[in-house]
MIPA-886647 format. One record per residue: residue number from 1; x negated, y negated, z of N, C-alpha, C in turn. Coordinates in Angstrom, 2 decimals, always signed. Layout:
 sefi     nxx     nyy     nzz    caxx    cayy    cazz     cxx     cyy     czz
  NUM       X       Y       Z       X       Y       Z       X       Y       Z
...
// end
This chain:
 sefi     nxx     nyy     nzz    caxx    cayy    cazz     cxx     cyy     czz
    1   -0.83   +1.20   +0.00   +0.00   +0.00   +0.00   -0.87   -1.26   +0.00
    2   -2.25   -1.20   +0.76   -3.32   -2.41   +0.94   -3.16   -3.06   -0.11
    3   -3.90   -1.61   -1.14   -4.56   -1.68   -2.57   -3.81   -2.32   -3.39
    4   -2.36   -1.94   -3.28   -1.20   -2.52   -4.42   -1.03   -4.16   -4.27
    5   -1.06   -4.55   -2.69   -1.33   -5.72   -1.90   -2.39   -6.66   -2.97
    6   -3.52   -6.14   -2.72   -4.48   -6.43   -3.21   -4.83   -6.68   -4.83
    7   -4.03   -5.47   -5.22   -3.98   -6.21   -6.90   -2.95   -7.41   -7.06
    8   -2.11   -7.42   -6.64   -1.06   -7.86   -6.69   -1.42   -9.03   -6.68
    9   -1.79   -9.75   -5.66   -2.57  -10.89   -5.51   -3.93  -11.28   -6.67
   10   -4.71  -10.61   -6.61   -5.52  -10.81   -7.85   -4.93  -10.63   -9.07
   11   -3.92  -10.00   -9.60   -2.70  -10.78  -11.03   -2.75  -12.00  -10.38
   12   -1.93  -12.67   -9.28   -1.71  -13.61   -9.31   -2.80  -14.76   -8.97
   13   -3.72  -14.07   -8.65   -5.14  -15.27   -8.69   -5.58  -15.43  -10.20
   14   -5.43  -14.34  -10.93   -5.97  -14.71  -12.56   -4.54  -15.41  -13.41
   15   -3.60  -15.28  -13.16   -2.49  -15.80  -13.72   -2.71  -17.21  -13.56
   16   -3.24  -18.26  -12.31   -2.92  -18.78  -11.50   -4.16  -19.60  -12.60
   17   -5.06  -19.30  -12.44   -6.70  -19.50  -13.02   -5.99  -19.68  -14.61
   18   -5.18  -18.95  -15.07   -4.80  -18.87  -16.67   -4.13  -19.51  -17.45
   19   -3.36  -20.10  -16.21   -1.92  -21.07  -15.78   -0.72  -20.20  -16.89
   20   -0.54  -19.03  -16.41   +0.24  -18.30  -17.16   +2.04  -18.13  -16.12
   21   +2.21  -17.79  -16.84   +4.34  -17.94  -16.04   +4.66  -16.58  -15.94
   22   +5.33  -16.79  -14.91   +6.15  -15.42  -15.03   +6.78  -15.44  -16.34
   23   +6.89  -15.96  -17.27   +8.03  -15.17  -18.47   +6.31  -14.97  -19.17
   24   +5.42  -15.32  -19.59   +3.90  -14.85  -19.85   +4.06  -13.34  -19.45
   25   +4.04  -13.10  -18.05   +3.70  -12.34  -17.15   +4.82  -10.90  -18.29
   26   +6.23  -11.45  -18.05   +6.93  -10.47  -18.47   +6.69   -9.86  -19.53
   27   +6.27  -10.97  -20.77   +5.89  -10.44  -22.01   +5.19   -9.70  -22.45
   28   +3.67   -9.93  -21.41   +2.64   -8.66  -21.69   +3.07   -7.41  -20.90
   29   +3.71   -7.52  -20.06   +4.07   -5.90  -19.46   +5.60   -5.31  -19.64
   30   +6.63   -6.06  -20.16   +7.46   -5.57  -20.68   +8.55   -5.49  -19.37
   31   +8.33   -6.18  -18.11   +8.99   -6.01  -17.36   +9.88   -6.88  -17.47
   32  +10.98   -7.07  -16.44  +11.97   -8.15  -16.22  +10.98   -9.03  -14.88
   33  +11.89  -10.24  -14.84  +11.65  -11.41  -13.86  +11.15  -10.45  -11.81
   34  +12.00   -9.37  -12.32  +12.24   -9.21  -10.49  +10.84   -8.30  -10.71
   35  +10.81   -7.77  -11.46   +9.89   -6.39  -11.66   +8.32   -7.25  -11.28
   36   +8.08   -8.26  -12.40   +6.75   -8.90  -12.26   +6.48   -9.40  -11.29
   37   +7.90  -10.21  -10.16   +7.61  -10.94   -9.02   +7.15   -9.65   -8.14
   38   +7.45   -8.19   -8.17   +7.25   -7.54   -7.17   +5.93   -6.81   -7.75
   39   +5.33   -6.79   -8.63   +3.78   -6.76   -8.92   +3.33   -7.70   -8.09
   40   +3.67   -8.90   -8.10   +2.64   -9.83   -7.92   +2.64   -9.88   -6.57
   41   +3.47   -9.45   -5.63   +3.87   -9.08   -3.84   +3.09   -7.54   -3.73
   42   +2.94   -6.92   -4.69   +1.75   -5.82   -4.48   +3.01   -4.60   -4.31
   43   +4.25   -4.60   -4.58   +5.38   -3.77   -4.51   +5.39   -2.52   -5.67
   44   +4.72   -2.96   -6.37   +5.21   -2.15   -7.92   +3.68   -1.64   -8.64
   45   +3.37   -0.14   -8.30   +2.25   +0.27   -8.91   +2.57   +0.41  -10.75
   46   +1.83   -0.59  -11.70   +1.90   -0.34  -12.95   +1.41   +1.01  -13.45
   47   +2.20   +0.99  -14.99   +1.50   +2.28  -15.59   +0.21   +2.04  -16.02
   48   -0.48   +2.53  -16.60   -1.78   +2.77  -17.17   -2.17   +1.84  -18.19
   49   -0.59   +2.54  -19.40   -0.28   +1.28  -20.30   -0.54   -0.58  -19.96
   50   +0.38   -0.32  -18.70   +0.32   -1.54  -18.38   -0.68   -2.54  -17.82
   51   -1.35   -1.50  -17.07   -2.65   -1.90  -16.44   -3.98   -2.37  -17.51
   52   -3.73   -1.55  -18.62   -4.58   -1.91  -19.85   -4.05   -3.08  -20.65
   53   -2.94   -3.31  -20.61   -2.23   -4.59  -20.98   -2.48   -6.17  -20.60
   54   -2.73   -5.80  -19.05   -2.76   -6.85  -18.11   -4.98   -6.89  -18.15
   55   -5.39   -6.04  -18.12   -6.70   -6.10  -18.12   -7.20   -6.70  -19.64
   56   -6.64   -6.86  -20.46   -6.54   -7.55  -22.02   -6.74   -8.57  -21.97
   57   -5.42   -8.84  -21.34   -4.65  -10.06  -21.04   -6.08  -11.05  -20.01
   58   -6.40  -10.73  -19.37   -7.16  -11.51  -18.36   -8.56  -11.64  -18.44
   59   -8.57  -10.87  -19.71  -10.28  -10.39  -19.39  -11.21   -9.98  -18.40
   60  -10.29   -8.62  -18.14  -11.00   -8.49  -16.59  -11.36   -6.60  -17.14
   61  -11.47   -5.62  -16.68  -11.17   -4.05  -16.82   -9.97   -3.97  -15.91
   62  -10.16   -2.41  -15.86   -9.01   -2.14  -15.22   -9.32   -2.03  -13.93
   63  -10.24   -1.48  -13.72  -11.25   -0.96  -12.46  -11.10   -2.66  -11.45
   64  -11.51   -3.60  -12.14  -11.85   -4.60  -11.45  -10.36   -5.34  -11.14
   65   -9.07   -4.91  -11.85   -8.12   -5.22  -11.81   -7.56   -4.96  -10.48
   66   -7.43   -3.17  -10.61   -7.19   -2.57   -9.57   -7.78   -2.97   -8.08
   67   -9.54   -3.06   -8.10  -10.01   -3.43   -7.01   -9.21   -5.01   -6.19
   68   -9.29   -5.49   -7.03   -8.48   -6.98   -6.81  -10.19   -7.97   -6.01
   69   -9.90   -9.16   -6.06  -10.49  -10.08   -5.49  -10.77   -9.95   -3.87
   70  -11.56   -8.94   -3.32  -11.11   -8.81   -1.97  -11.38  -10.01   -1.10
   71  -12.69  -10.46   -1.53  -12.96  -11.99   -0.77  -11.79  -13.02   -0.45
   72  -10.92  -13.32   -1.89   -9.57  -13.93   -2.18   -8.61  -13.58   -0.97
   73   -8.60  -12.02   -1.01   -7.39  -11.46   -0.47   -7.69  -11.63   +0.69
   74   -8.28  -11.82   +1.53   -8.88  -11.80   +2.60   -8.98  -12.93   +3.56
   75   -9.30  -14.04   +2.25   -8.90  -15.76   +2.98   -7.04  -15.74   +3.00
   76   -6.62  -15.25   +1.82   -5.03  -15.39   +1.92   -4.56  -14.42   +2.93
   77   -5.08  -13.42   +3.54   -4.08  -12.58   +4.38   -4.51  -13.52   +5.91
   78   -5.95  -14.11   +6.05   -6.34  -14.62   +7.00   -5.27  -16.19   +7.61
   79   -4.96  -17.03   +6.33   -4.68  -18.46   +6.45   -3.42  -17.54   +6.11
   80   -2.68  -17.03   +5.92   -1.23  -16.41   +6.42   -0.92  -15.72   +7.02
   81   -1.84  -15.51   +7.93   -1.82  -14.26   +8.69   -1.01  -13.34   +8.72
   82   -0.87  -12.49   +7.67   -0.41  -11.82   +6.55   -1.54  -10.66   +6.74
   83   -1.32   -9.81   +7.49   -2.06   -8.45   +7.74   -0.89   -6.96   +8.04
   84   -1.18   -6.14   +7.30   -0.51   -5.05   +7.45   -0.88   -4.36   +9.33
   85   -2.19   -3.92   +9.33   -3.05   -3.72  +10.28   -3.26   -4.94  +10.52
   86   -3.15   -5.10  +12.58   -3.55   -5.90  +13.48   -5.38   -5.68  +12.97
   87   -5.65   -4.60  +12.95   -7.40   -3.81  +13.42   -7.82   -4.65  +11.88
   88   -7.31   -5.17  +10.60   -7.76   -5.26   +9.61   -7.87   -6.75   +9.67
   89   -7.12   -7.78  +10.42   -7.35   -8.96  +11.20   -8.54   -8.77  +12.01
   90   -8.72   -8.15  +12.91   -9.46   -8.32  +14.24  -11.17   -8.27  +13.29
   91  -11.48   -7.03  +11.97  -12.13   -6.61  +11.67  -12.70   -7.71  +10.66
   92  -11.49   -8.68  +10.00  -11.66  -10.00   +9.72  -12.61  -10.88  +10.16
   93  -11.93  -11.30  +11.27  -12.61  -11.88  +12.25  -13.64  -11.87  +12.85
   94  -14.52  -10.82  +13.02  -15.74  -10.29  +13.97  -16.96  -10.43  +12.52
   95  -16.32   -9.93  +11.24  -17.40  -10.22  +10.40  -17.44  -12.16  +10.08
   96  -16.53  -12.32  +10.19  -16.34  -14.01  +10.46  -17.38  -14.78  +11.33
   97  -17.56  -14.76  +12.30  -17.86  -14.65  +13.79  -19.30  -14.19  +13.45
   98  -19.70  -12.81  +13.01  -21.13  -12.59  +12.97  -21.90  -13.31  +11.80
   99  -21.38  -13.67  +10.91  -21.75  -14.77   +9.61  -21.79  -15.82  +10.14
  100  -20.90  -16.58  +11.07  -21.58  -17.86  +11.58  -22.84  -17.62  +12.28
  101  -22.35  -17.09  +13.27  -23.91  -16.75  +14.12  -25.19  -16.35  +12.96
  102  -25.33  -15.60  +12.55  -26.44  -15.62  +11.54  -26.89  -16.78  +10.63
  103  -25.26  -17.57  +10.68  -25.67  -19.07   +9.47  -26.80  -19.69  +10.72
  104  -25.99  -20.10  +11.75  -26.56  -20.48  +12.43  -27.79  -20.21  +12.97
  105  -28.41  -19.34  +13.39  -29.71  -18.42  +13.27  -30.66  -19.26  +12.28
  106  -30.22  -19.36  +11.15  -30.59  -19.38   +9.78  -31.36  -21.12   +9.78
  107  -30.41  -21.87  +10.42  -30.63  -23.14   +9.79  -31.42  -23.78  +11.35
  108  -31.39  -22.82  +12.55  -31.82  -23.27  +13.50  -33.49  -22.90  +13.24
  109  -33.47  -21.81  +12.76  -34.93  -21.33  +12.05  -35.47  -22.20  +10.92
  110  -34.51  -22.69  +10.11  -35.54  -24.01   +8.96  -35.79  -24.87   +9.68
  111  -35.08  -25.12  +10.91  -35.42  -27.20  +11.27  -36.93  -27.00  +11.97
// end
């Protein structure tokens, strides 16, 4: 369900980047209005067909389609706090948290 999450959102980060519409959206995959909005909510695993359609469409593969933008997904589940898993927040956070401390490390070591 993450994963579907996760593409879902990256369609809509390259759509977004493409400035493409949902009726765009419908045309290359052949869906209706409700169908594409629930791709883009991560609801609706595409076919193969479709996935090769949409990877055309964006200039992306499929592979990288599927993976989705995790960095992306990650600020958006964070600033909406929008997490399936509490533990996938918390796990958020702590790599958050250890990247400052190391920035910090970092720039206390150049001065």
């Amino acid at each position: 369900m993450e994963k579907m999450r996760m593409m879902g959102h990256f369609i809509n980060v390259l759509a977004k980047k493409k400035e493409s519409t949902i009726s765009d959206l419908c045309e290359i995959t052949g869906y209706n209005q409700n169908q594409c909005y629930t791709l883009l909510r991560g609801g609706l695993l595409p076919s193969l067909d479709t996935l090769y359609q949409l990877a055309e469409y964006f200039d992306v593969t499929v592979n990288e389609l599927m993976d989705g933008d995790k960095e992306s997904y990650a600020r958006a589940c964070l600033y909406e706090n929008n997490f399936i898993h509490e533990q996938h927040k918390e796990m958020l956070l702590n790599i958050i948290e250890h990247y400052v401390c190391l920035r910090e490390k970092t720039i206390g070591w150049q001065e």
